[in-house]
C-alpha positions, 0 to 999 in steps of 0.5 A: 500500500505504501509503495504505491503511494509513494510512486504516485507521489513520485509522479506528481513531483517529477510532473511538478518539476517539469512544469517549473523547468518549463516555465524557468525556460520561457523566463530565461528566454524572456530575460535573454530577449529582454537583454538583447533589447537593453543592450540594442538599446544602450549601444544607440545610446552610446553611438547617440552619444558619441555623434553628440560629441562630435557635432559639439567639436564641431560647433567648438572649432567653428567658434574658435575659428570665427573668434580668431577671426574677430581678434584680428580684425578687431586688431586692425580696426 
């Protein structure tokens, strides 16, 4: 009577078990989704902000140029 029992009991956690394995794999699919997506993200980011930075170096020669440019005609002026 025993034994019976505890394949029965056996059974229902080996089931058990493998429902939960299942779930953890369409968990960890979804976080591995989900990290493609941040990490997609974060290097648009990163490239968003490194052409940011190139557009501001830019704009800083650009003034420094016309600067000197109005030093030397304020010299000769």
């Amino acid at each position: 009577m025993i034994v019976p029992l505890l394949r029965e009991m056996r059974a229902e956690l080996g089931a058990g078990f493998e429902r939960v394995d299942r779930k953890l794999e369409e968990h960890d699919a979804r976080f591995d989704k989900l990290e493609r997506r941040f990490e997609n993200l974060r290097e648009a980011v990163n490239g968003e902000s490194v052409h940011g930075r190139y557009a501001a170096a830019e704009v800083e020669d650009r003034l420094e140029a016309i600067e000197k440019r109005l030093a030397a005609l304020e010299k000769t002026g």
